[in-house]
C-alpha positions in Angstrom: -8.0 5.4 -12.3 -5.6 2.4 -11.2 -6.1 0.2 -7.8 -3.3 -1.9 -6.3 -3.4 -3.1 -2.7 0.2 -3.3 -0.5 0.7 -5.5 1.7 3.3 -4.1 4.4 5.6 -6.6 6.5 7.0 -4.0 9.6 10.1 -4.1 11.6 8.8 -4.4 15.3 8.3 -1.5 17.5 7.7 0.4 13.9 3.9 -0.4 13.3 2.4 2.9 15.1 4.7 5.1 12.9 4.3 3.4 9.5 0.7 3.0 9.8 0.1 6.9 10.7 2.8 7.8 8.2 0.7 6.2 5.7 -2.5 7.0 6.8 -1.7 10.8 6.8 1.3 12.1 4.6 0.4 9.5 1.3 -2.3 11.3 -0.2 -2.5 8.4 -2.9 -3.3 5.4 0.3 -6.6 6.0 0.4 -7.0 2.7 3.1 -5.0 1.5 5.8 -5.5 -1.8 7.8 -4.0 -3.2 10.3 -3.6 -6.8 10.1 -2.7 -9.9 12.1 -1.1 -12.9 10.3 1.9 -12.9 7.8 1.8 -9.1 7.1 1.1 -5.9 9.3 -0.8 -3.5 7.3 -2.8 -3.7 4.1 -2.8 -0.1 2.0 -5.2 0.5 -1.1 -3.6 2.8 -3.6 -5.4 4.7 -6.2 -3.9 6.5 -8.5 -3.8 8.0 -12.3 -2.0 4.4 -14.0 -0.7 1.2 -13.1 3.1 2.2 -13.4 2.2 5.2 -10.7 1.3 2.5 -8.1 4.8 1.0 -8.7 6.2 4.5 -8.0 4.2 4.8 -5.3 5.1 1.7 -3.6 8.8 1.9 -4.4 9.4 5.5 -3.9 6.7 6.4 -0.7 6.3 3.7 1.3 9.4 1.5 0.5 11.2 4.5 2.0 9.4 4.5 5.1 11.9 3.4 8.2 10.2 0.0 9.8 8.7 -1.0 6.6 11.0 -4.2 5.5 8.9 -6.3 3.1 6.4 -5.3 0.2 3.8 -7.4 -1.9 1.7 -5.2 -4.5 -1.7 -6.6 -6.5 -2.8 -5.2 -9.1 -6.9 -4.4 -9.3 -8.7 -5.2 -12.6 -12.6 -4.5 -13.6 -12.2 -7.7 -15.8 -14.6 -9.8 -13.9 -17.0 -6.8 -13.4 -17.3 -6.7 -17.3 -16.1 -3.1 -17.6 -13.4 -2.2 -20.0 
């Protein structure tokens, strides 16, 4: 299993939409935060590999109308001392 985190700059008047459309029809977001600050919303994706995060993020929630800026990490168990 693969964990990234998006964070989500939105067009104004477009928060509401993006932030239901993700909380309801991406069954891979499993979280959805609003934020205040530099971006809107924060999204945890889980999913079967790191390249379908990428897909996810660039195919799903790219595509969303109001959402105009994207910034994916990457989760790793390094530190946990899993492997």
């Amino acid at each position: 299993m693969a964990t990234g985190f998006a964070l989500l700059s939105i067009s104004p008047l477009h928060e509401k939409e993006v932030f239901e459309t993700l909380d309801k029809k991406i069954e891979e977001v499993v979280e959805v935060h609003p934020l205040f600050g530099e971006y809107d919303i924060l999204v945890k994706i889980q999913c079967d590999s790191i390249d379908d995060i990428g897909n996810i993020v660039i195919r799903k929630i790219r595509a969303i109308k109001g959402v105009s800026d994207t910034k994916t990490l990457i989760s790793t168990r390094s530190l946990s001392g899993e492997m």
